[in-house]
C-alpha positions as CSV (number, residue, x, y, z in Angstrom):
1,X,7.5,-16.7,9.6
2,X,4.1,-17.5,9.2
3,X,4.4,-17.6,5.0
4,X,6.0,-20.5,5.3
5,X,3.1,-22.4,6.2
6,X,0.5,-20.7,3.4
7,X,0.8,-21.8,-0.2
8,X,1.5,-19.0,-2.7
9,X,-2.3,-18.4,-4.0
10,X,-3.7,-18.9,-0.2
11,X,-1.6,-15.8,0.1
12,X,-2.4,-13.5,-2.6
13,X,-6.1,-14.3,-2.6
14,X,-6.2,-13.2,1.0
15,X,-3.7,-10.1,0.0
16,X,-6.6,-9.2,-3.1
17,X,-9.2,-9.9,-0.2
18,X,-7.5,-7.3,1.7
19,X,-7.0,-5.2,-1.6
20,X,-10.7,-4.5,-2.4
21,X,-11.8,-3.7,0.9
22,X,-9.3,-1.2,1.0
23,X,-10.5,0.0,-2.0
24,X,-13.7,0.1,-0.9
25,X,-13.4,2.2,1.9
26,X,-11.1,4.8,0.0
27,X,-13.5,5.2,-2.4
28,X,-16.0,5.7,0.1
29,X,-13.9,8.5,1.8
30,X,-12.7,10.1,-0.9
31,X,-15.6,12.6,-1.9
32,X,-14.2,15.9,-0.6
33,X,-15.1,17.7,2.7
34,X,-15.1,21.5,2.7
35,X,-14.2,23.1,5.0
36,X,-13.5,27.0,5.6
37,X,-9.8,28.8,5.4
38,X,-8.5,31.8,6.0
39,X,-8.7,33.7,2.9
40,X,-4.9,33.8,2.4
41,X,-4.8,30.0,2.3
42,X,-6.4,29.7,-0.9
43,X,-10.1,28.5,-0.1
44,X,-11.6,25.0,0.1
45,X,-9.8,22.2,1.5
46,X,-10.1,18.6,2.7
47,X,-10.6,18.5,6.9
48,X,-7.6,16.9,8.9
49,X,-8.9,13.8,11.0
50,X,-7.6,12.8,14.5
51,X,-7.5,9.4,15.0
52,X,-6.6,7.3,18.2
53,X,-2.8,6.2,18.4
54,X,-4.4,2.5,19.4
55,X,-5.9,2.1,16.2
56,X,-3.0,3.3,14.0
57,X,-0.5,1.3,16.2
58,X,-3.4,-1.9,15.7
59,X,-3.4,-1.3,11.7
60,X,-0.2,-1.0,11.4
61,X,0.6,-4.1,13.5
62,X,-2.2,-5.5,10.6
63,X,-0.2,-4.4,7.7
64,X,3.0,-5.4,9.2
65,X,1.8,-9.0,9.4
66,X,-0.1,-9.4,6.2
67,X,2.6,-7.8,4.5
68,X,5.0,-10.4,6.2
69,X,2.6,-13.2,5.0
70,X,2.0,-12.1,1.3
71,X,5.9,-10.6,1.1
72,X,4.8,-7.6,-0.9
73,X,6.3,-3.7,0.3
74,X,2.5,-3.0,2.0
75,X,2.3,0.4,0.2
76,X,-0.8,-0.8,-1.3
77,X,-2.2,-1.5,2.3
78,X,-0.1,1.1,4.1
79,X,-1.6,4.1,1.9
80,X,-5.0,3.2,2.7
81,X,-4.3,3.2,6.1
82,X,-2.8,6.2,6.6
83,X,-5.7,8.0,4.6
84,X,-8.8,6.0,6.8
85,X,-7.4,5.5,10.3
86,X,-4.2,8.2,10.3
87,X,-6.5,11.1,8.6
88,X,-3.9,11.9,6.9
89,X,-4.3,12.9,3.1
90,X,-3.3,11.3,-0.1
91,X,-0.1,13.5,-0.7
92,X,1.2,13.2,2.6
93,X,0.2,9.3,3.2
94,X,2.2,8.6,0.0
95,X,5.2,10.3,1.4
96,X,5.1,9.3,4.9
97,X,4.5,5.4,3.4
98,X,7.9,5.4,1.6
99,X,9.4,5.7,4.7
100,X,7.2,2.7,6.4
101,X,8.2,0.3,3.9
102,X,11.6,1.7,3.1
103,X,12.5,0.2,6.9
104,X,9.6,-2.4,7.1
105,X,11.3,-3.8,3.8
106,X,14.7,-3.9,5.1
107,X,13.4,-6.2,8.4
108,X,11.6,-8.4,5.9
109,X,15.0,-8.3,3.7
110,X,17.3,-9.6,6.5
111,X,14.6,-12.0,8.3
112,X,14.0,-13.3,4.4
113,X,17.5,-14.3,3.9
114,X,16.8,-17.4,5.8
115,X,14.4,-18.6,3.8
116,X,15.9,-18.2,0.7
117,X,19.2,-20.0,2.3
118,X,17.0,-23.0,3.2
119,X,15.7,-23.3,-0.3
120,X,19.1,-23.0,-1.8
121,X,17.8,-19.7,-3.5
122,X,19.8,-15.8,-3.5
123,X,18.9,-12.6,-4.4
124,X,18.8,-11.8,-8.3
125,X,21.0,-8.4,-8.1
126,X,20.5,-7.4,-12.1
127,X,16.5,-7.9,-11.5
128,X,17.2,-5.7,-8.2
129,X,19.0,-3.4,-10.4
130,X,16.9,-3.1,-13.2
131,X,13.6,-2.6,-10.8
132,X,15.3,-0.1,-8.7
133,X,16.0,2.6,-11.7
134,X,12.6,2.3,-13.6
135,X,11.5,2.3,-9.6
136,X,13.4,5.7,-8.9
137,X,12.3,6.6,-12.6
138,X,8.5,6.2,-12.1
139,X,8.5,7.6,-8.7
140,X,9.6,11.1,-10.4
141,X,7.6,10.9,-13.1
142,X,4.2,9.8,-10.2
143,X,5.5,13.0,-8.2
144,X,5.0,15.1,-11.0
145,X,1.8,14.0,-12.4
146,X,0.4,13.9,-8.6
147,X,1.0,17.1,-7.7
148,X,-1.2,18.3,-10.8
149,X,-4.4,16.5,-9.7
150,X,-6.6,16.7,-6.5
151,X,-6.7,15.0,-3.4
152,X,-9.6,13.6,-3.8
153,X,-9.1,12.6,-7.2
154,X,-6.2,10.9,-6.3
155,X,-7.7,8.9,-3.7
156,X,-10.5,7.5,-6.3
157,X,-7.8,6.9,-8.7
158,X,-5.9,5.2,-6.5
159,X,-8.7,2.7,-5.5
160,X,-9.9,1.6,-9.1
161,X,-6.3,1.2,-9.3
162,X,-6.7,-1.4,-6.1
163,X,-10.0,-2.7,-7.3
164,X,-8.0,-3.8,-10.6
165,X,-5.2,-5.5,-9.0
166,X,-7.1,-6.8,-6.8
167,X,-9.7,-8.4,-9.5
168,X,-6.6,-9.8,-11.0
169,X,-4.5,-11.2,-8.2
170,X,-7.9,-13.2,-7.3
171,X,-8.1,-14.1,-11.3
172,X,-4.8,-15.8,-11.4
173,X,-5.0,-17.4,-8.3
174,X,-8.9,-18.9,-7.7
175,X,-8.0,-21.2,-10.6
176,X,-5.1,-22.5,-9.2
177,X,-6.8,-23.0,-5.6
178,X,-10.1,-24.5,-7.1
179,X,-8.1,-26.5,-10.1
């Protein structure tokens, strides 16, 4: 509702805005914590946090509508979020995101219909198509890779990986706000 009344780059600045200081803060978090095991669970590993159910209910609520504004799936601000205010870690935010936006992207899907009816414009079903297998096709080849490299590791990667977009999004776009 509300991206109806923000131009295209007003959006995507504020969603690289929101990008880096994601980023940020992942970064920040993602040195590794040890903490002690039982012998028989294999050593070192990264402390569970507990977080209040207000603050991931308030995030997500923040997701939900800056994901609405920018119309992008959130998993770039839904990971983040479930690693910093869930606790939860990389592996398990990644999983536990797919299902997020799997139903978060069907809402937007159905409530997005009307704006594409009152501009005349439909869904492009071969583009749908083609994204969906290389989709499907990257996410087994991601699984694999990820489960050879360490949490913590993937956090960093994960936020030079935000940092990058990010830098870019606001690339292509402060031209077009300041031109």
């Amino acid at each position: 509702w509300l991206s109806r009344f923000v131009s295209g780059p007003v959006q995507l600045v504020l969603f690289a805005g929101v990008m880096l200081l994601a980023a940020v803060l992942m970064y920040r978090r993602s040195t590794p914590r040890p903490v002690s095991t039982p012998p028989s669970a294999g050593g070192v590993t990264v402390a569970a946090r507990k977080h209040a159910a207000w603050k991931i209910m308030l995030e997500g609520v923040s997701v939900g509508v800056l994901t609405g504004l920018v119309g992008v799936g959130g998993g770039f601000l839904i990971v983040p979020a479930l690693v910093l205010l869930g606790g939860l870690d990389m592996r398990r935010a990644v999983g536990t995101s797919l299902v997020i936006i799997a139903l978060k992207s069907v809402a937007g899907y159905l409530k997005y219909l009307d704006v594409l009816a009152d501009q005349g414009l439909a869904v492009n079903w071969e583009v749908v198509g083609l994204f969906a297998v290389v989709g499907i096709a990257g996410s087994f080849a991601g699984n694999w890779i990820g489960g050879r490299i360490p949490q913590h590791r993937l956090q960093r990667g994960f936020a030079v990986f935000l940092v990058v977009m990010g830098l870019w999004i606001l690339y292509q776009n402060l031209g077009v706000l300041t031109g």
